[in-house]
Structure formats: C-alpha cells, structure tokens
N, C-alpha and C positions, 0 to 999 in steps of 0.2 A: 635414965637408961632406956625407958621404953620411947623415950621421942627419939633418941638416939634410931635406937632402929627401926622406928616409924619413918624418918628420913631414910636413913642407910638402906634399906634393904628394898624400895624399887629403883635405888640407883645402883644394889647387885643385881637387880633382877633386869634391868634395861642392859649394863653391860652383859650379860650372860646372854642375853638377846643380840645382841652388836657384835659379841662373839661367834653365836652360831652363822651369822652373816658372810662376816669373816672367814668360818671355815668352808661354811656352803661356797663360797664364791672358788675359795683357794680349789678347793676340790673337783668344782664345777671345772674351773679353767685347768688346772693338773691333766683330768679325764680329755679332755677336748684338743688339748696341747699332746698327751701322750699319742690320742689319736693319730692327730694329722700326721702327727712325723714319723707313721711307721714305716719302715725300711731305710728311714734315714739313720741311722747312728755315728752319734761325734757324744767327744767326751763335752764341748763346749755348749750343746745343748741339753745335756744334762747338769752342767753348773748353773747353766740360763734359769733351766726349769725350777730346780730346787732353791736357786737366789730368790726366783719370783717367791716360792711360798713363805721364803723363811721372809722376805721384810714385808709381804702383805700380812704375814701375822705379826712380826712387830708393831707395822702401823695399828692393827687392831689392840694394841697394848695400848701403845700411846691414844688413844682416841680415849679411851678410858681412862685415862689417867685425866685427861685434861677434862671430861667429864667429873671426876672426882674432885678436880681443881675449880672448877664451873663451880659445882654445891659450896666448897669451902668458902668461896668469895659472897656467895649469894646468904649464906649464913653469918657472913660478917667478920671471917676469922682472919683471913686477908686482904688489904688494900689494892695488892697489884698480884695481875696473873702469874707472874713469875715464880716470886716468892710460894702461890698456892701451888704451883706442878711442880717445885720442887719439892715440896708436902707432898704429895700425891703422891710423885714418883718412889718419894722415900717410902712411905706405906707400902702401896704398891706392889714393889718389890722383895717388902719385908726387909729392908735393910735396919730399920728403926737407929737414924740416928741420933734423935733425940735434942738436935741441934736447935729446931724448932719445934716447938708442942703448941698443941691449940687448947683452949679453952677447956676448965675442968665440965661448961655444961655440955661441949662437944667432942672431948676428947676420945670416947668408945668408936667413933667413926673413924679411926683409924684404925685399929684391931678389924673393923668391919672392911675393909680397903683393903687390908693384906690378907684375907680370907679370901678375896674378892681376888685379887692377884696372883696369888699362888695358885689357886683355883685356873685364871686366865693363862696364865704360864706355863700350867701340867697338858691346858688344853693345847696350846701351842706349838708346847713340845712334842705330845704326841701326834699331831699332824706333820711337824716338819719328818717325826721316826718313819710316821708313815711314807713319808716319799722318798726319804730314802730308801728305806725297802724297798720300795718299789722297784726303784731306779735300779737296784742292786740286785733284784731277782730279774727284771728284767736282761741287766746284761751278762750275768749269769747264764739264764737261757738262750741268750747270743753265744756266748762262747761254745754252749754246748751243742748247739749248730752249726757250727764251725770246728769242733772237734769231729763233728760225727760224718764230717764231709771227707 
C-alpha cells in the first residue's frame, strides 16, 4: 500500500500541476479573447469562445490520463498503450469497469487515479461554469443597454 502511493501520488501531484496549466492558460486566453472583442457581439463568438475552453480542458483530461497510462506500462501492467488508456481512462473517470484490473501489488493505483479524476473533472467543470457565466452576465448586461436605450 505504501509503494502504492509512493508512486501514485507525484503522479497526482504532476497532473494537479498540468491541470493548473491548463486552467491558467484557458483563462489567460478567455480574459484576452473577451478583451479584444469588446463591442463586437455575435452569438457565434460566444460558442467559438466557450468551445475553446471546454476541449482545452478536455485535452487537459486526456493528457492525464495517458500520463496515468505512461506509469501503468512503465510498472509492467500493460504491454501496449492502448490497452493502459483504456485503464486509465476507466479509472479516470470513475467508471470502474472492472473489465480489466491490474495486479493485486498495484491495484490501489487506480482508486488513486479516480481521486485524481474526479478531482480533475470538478476542476474543469468549474471552469467551463465559469465562462459560461460569464458569457451570460455579459450579455445580460447587453440586453440591459439596449433596453435602457
């Protein structure tokens, strides 16, 4: 149990790191993209915008997962990458389907993987919440300058 998480947990602590990346970036570009476009309003640049954030934080999913896939191959648990991010992603996402299971001396690494994901997932979601709001207070405050006209 304790090598377990002597492995597992700076490969949460790297994706937690890969994650704040991820949002820094998403957010960075969100702020900078909201900028430029003030005064322009279309509905088509508000799908643009918030498409961008939601599959830059999925890719930041996936990057992790194939991280998590990386460790299992390197530990010996699978032969081909495939096979390991299908693992991964199972954990991952908490789906557990049990279809395939790894080794009884590294099995707690996946309990450590879907901590690790659900955790990545809450963060993601609340980002993408975030810009919707945004997007939606924003044009909120549009309409209400245009009412007031």
């Amino acid at each position: 149990m304790l090598r377990n998480l002597l492995v597992g947990l700076p490969v949460m602590l790297l994706c937690l790191l890969l994650q704040a990346v991820f949002v820094s970036v998403c957010l960075r570009y969100y702020v900078r993209f909201k900028h430029a476009r003030l005064g322009r309003e279309s509905l088509g640049l508000d799908i643009l915008l918030l498409s961008v954030v939601m599959v830059l934080t999925l890719f930041g999913n996936f990057v992790q997962m194939a991280i998590w896939a990386i460790l299992f191959m390197l530990l010996g648990e699978f032969s081909d990458f495939a096979t390991a991010l299908y693992h991964s992603g199972v954990n991952f996402a908490t789906l557990g389907y049990g279809d395939i299971v790894m080794s009884a001396a590294w099995r707690l690494l996946g309990p450590l993987e879907a901590a690790n994901g659900i955790l990545m997932f809450g963060v993601s979601s609340s980002v993408m919440t975030a810009a919707v709001l945004d997007v939606i207070k924003h044009n909120v405050a549009r309409l209400g300058r245009h009412a007031g006209s």
